[in-house]
C-alpha positions in Angstrom: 0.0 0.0 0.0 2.7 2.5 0.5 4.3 1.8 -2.8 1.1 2.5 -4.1 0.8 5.9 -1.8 4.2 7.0 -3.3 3.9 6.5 -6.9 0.5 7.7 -7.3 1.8 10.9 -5.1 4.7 11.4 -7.2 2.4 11.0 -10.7 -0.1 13.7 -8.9 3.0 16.2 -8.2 4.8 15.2 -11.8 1.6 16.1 -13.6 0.7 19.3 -11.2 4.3 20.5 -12.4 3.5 20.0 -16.1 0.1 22.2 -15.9 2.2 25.1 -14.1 4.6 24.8 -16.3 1.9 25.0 -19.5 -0.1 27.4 -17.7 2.6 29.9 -16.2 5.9 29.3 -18.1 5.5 28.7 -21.4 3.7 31.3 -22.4 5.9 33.8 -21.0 9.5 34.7 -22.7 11.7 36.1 -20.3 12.1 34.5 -16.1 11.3 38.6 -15.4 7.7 38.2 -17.1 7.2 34.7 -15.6 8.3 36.0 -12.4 5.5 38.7 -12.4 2.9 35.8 -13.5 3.0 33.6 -10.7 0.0 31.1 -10.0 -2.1 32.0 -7.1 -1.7 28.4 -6.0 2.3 28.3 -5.5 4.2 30.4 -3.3 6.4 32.7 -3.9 9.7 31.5 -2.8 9.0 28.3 -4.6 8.1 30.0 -8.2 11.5 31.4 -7.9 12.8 28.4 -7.8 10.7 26.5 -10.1 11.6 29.3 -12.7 15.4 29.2 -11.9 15.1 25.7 -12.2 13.2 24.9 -15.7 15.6 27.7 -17.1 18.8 25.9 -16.4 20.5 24.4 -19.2 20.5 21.0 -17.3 16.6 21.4 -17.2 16.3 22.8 -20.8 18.5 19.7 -21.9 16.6 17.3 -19.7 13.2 18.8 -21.5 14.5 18.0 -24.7 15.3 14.8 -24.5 11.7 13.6 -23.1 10.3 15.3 -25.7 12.9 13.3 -28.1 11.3 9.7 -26.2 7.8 10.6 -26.3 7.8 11.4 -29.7 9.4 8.1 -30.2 6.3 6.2 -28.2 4.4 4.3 -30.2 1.2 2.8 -28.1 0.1 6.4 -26.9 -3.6 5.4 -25.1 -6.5 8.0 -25.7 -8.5 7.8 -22.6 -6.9 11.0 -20.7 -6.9 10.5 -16.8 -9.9 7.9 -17.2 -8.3 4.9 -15.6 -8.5 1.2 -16.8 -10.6 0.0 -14.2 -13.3 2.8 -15.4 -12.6 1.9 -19.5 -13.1 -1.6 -18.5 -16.6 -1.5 -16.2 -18.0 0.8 -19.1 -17.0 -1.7 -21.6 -18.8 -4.4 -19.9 -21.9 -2.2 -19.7 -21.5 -0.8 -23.3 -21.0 -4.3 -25.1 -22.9 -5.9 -22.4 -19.9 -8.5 -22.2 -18.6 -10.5 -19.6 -14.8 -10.0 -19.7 -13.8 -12.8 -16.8 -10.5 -11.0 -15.4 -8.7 -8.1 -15.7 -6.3 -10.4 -17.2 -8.1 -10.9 -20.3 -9.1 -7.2 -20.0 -5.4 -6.7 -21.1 -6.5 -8.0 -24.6 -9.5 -6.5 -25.3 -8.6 -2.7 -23.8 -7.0 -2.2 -27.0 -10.0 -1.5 -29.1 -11.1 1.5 -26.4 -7.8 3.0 -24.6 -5.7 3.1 -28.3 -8.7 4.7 -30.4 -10.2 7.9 -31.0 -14.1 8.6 -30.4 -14.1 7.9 -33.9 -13.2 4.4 -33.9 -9.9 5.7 -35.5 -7.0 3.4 -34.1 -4.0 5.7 -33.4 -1.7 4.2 -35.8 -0.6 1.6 -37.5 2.0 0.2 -35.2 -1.2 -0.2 -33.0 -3.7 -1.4 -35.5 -1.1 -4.1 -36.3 -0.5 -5.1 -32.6 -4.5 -5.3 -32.3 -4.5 -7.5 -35.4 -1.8 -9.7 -34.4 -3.5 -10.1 -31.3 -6.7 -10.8 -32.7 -4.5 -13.6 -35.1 -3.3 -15.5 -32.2 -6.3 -15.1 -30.2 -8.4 -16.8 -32.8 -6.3 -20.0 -33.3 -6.8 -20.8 -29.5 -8.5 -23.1 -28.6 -11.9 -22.2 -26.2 -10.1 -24.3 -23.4 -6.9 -22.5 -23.5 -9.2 -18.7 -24.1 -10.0 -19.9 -20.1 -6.9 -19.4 -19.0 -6.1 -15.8 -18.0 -2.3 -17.1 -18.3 -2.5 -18.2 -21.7 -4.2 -15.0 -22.9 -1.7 -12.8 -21.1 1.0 -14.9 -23.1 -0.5 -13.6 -26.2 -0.9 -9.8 -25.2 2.8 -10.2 -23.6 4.0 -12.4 -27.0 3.1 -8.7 -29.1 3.5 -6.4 -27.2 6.7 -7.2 -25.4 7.9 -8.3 -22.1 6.6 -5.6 -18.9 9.3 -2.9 -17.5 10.0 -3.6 -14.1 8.0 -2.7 -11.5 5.2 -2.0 -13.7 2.0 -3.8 -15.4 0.5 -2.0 -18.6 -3.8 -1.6 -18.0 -2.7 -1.9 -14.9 -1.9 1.6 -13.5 0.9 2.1 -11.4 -0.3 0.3 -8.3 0.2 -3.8 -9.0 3.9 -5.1 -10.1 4.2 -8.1 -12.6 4.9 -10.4 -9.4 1.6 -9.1 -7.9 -0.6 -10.2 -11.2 1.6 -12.8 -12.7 3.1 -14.4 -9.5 6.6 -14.5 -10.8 9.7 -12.4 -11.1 10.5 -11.0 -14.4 13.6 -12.6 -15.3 11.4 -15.9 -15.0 9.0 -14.8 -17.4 12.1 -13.7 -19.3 13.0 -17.2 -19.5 10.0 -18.6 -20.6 10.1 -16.2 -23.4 13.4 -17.0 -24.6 12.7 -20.9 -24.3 9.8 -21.1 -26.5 
């Protein structure tokens, strides 16, 4: 639970950072103007040092080079700050479907969290994930669609092995030894047997 506590504390303070900094940085060209437009909700000694801080060329460098990844990331979700558990109790309603776990969630979440209202997928890196998925998911046998594990193998078999330390639909609160029951190196082992 106190993992849990930290990172979703640290996610709340990283993104309350980012809206400052689109709200009361960016806009402005010079640390004098930015200076003069503080937010009402941060204090003054720590705009100072907010400002001091996001103009430093270690900052500005830093900036750049997230930028740089992000605009390498291909599986960007389209649900905003709705989380998974609410995309997937409004699926079930919606398509009046019984998804049995969250496990097999991990499958089907792709249709809603990497489309637009539309029904537009993202792009094509991620329409071809969904159809690979869909591939493998269709010459399994109903027995073997049961097992949460075997479907996981599938969503894990295209879209890669988990970072550590974190589950994708799953937020930031379970690890992969929490849903899996293993380690990652194990599951890295599996992989490389088969």
């Amino acid at each position: 639970m106190k993992g849990y506590l930290m990172k979703s504390i640290g996610r709340k303070w990283k993104d309350w950072k980012c809206e400052i900094k689109k709200q009361a940085y960016y806009p402005y060209r010079t640390d004098v103007e930015r200076l003069a437009h503080k937010p009402n909700r941060v204090e003054e000694s720590h705009w100072r040092v907010l400002v001091y801080y996001w103009s430093t060329q270690k900052a500005l460098e830093k900036s750049e080079r997230n930028k740089l990844i992000r605009s390498k990331k291909k599986f960007c979700h389209t649900i905003g700050r709705t989380s998974f558990a609410y995309v997937m109790e409004r699926e079930k309603s919606e398509r009046n479907k019984l998804i049995r776990s969250k496990k097999k969630f991990r499958h089907t979440i792709g249709r809603t969290s990497f489309a637009y209202k539309d029904g537009r997928l993202v792009n094509d890196v991620v329409a071809q994930a969904l159809s690979n998925m869909d591939e493998l998911v269709s010459q399994m046998s109903e027995s073997s669609m049961q097992s949460s594990s075997t479907v996981d193998e599938v969503f894990t078999q295209v879209m890669g092995l988990e970072r550590t330390g974190h589950v994708r639909t799953y937020s930031f609160g379970p690890s992969p030894r929490d849903v899996f029951g293993h380690k990652k190196s194990e599951e890295m082992q599996a992989m490389q047997s088969s």
